[in-house]
C-alpha positions as YAML, in Angstrom:
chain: A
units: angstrom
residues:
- id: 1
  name: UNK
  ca: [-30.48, 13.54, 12.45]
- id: 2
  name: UNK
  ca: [-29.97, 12.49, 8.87]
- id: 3
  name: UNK
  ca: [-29.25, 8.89, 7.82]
- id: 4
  name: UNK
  ca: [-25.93, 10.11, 6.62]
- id: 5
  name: UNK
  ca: [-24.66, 11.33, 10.20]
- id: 6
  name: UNK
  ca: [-26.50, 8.99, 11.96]
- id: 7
  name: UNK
  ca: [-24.45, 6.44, 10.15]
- id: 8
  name: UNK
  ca: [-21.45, 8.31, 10.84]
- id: 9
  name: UNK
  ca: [-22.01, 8.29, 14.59]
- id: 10
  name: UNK
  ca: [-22.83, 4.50, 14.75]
- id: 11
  name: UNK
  ca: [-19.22, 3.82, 12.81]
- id: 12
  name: UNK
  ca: [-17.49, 6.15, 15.50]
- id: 13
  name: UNK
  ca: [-19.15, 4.77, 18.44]
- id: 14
  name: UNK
  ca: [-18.64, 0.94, 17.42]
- id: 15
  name: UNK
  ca: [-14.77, 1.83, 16.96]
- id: 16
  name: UNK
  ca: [-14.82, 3.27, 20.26]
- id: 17
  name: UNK
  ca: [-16.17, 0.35, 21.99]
- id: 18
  name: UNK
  ca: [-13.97, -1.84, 20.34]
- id: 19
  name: UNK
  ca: [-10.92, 0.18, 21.08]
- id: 20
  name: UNK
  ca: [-11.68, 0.65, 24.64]
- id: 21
  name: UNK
  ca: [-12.52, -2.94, 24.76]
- id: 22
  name: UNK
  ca: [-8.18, -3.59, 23.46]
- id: 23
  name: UNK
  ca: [-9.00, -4.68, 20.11]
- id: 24
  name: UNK
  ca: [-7.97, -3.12, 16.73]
- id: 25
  name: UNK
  ca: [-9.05, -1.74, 14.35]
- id: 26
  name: UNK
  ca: [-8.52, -1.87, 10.47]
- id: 27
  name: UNK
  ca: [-9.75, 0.68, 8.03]
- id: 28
  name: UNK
  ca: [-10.43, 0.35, 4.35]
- id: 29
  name: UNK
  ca: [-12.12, 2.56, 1.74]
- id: 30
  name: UNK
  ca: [-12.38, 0.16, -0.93]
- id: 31
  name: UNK
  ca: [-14.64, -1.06, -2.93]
- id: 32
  name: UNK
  ca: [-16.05, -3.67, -5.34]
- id: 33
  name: UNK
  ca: [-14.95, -0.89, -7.81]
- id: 34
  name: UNK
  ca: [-11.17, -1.49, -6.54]
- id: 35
  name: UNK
  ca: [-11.36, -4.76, -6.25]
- id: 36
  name: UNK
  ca: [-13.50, -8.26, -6.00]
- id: 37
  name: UNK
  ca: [-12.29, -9.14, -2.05]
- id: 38
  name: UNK
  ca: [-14.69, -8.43, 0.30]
- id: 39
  name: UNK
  ca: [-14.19, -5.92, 3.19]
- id: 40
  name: UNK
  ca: [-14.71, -8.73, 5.49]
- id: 41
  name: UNK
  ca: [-11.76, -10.96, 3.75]
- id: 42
  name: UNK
  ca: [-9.79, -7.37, 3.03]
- id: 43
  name: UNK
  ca: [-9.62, -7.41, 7.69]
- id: 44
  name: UNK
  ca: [-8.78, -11.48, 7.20]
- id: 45
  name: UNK
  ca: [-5.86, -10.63, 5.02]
- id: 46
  name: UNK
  ca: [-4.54, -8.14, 6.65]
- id: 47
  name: UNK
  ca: [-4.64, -9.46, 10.05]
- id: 48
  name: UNK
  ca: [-3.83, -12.94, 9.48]
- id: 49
  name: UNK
  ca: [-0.63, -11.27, 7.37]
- id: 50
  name: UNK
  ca: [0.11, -9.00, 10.17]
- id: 51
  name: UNK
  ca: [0.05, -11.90, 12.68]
- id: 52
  name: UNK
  ca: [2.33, -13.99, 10.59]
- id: 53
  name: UNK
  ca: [4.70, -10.90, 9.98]
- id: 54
  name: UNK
  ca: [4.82, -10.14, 13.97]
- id: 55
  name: UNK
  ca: [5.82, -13.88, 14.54]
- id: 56
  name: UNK
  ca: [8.67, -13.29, 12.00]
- id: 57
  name: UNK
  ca: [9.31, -9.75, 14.06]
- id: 58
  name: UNK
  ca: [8.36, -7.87, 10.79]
- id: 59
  name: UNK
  ca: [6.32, -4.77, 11.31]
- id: 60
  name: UNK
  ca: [2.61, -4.52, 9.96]
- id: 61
  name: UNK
  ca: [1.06, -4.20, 6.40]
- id: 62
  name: UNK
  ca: [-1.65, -1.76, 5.44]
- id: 63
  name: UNK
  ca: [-4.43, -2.38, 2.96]
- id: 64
  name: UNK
  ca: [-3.67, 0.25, 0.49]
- id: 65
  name: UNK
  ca: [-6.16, 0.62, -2.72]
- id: 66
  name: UNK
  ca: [-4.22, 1.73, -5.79]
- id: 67
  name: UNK
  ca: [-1.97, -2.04, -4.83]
- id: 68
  name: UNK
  ca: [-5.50, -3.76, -4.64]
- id: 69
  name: UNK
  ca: [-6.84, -2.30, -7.80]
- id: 70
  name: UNK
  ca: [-3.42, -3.39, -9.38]
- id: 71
  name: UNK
  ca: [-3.83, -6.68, -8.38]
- id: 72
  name: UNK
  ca: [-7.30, -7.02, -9.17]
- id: 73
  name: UNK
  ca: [-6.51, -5.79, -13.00]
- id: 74
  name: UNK
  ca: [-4.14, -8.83, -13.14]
- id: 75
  name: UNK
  ca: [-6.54, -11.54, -11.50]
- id: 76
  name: UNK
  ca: [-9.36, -10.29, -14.12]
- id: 77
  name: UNK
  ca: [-6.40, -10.55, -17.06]
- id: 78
  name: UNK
  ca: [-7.07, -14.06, -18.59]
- id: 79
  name: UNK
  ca: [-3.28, -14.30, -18.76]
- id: 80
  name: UNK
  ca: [-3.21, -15.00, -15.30]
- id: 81
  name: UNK
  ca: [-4.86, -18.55, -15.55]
- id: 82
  name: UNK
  ca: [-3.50, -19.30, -18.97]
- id: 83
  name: UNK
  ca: [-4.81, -22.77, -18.95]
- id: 84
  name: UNK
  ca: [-7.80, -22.19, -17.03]
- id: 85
  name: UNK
  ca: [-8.60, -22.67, -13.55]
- id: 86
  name: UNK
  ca: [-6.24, -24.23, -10.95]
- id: 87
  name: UNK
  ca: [-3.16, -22.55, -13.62]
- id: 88
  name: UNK
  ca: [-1.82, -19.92, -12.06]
- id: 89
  name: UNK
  ca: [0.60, -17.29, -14.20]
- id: 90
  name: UNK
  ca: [2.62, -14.77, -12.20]
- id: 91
  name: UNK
  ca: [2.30, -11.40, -13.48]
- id: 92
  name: UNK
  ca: [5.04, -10.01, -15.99]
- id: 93
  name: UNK
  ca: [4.92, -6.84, -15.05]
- id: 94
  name: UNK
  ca: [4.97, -5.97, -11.53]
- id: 95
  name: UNK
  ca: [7.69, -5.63, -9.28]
- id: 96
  name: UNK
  ca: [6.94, -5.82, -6.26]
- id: 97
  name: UNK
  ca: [6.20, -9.31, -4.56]
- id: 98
  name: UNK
  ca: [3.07, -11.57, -5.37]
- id: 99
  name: UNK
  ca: [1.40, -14.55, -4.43]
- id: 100
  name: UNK
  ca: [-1.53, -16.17, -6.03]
- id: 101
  name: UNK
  ca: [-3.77, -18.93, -5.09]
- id: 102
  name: UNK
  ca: [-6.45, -21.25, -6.14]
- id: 103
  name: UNK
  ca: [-8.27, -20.58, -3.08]
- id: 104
  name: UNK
  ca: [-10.77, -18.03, -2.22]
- id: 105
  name: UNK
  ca: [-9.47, -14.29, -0.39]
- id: 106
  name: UNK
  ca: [-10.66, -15.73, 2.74]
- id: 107
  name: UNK
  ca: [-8.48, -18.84, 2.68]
- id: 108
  name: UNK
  ca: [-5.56, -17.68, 0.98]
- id: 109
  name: UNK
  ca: [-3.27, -15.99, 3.59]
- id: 110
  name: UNK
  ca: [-3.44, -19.25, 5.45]
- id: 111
  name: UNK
  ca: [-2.37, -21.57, 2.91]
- id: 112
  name: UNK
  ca: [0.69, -19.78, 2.21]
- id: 113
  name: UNK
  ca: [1.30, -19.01, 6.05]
- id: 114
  name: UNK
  ca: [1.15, -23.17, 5.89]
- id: 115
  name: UNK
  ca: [4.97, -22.70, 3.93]
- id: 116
  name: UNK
  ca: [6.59, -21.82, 7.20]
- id: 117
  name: UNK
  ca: [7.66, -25.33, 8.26]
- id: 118
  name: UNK
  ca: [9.55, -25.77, 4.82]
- id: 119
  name: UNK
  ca: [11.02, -22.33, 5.10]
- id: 120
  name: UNK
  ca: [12.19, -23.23, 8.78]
- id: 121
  name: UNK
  ca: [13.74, -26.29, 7.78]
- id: 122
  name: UNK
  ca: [15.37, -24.71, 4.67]
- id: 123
  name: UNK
  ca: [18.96, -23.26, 5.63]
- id: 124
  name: UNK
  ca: [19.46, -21.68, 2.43]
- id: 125
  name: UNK
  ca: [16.43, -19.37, 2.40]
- id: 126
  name: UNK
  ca: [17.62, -17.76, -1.26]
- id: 127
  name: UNK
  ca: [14.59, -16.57, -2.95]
- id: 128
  name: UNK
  ca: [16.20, -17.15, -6.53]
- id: 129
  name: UNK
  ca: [16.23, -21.16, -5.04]
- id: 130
  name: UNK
  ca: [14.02, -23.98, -5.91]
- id: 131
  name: UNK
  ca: [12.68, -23.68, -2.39]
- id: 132
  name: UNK
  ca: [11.48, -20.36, -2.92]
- id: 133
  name: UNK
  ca: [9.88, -21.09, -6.17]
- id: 134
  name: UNK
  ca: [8.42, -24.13, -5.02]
- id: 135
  name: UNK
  ca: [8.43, -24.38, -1.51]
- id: 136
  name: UNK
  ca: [8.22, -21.36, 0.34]
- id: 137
  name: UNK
  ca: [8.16, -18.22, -1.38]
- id: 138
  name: UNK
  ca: [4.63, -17.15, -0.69]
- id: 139
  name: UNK
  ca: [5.26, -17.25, 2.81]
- id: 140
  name: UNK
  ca: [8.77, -15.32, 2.09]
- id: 141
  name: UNK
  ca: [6.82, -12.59, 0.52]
- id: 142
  name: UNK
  ca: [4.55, -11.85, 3.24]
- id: 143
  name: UNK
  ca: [7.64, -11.68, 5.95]
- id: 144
  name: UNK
  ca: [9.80, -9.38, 4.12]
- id: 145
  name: UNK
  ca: [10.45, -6.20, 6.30]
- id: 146
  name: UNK
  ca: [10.82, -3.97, 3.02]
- id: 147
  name: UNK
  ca: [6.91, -4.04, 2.17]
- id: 148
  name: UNK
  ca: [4.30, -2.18, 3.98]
- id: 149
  name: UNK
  ca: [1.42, -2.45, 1.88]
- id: 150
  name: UNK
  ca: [-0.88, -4.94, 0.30]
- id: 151
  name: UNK
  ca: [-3.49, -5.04, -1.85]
- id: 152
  name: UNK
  ca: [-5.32, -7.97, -3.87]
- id: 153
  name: UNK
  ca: [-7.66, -9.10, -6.52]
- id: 154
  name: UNK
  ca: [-9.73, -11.96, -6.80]
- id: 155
  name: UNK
  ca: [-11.95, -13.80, -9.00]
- id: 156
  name: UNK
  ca: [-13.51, -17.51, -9.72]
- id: 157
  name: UNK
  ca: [-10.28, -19.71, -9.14]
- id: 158
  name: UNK
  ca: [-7.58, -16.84, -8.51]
- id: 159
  name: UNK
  ca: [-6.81, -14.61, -5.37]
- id: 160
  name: UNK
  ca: [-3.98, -12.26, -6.53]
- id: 161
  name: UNK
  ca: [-2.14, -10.59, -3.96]
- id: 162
  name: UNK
  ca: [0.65, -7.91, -4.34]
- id: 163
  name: UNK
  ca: [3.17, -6.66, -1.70]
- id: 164
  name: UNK
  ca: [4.95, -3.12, -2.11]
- id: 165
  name: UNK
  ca: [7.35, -1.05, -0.11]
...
């Protein structure tokens, strides 16, 4: 068997296991070429998003490429850390949801999971609110029902992540 296949059937037969064993599974085909995050942080993303999303009975996200290369385009701009690191800029341009952080991939879903408290305790829950801009609005973003895809960027001092329908 050629190292091709044979890599082929080890993929297949470690889903298997872990499907028969009641986990689940995520599947990605990007790339460093798409974007900077790591498969590994790519499954931490996604499942830590889709366990925050169930909680808020919103269904689950899917990693979707052409999003993460998006989002990786505006982590790489300089615009978004116009002052340098630890500034964060939103991008102009898209139109869909996004949160950025200061934090690494791997840590970022949790720190704006983290907003939930302040959302709970908020009875106004507006996102054009002070709350929402200050407060709460990354976790907002990764509850709302209307997106089903993410994808993000990332480099030294900026994770970029963008929510679509």
């Amino acid at each position: 068997m050629n190292k091709p296949t044979w890599v082929r059937h080890q993929v297949v037969a470690a889903m298997a296991a872990g499907l028969m064993a009641g986990g689940t599974m995520f599947a990605t085909s990007a790339s460093a070429a798409v974007s900077d995050v790591s498969a590994s942080d790519q499954q931490t993303i996604v499942t830590e998003t889709n366990t925050v999303r169930k909680d808020a009975s919103a269904p689950p996200l899917t990693w979707d490429d052409s999003v993460a290369k998006d989002a990786q385009a505006w982590a790489d701009n300089p615009d978004s850390t116009p002052s340098g690191p630890g500034s964060l800029k939103h991008s102009p341009s898209f139109n869909g949801a996004e949160n950025m952080s200061t934090v690494g991939p791997s840590g970022a879903t949790a720190q704006w999971a983290a907003e939930k408290s302040k959302y709970d305790a908020d009875p106004n829950k507006d996102p054009n609110s002070q709350g929402y801009k200050t407060q709460w609005g990354h976790y907002w973003n990764m509850i709302q029902s209307r997106f089903t895809k993410i994808g993000c960027g990332a480099r030294s001092g900026v994770t970029v992540c963008w929510y679509k329908p």
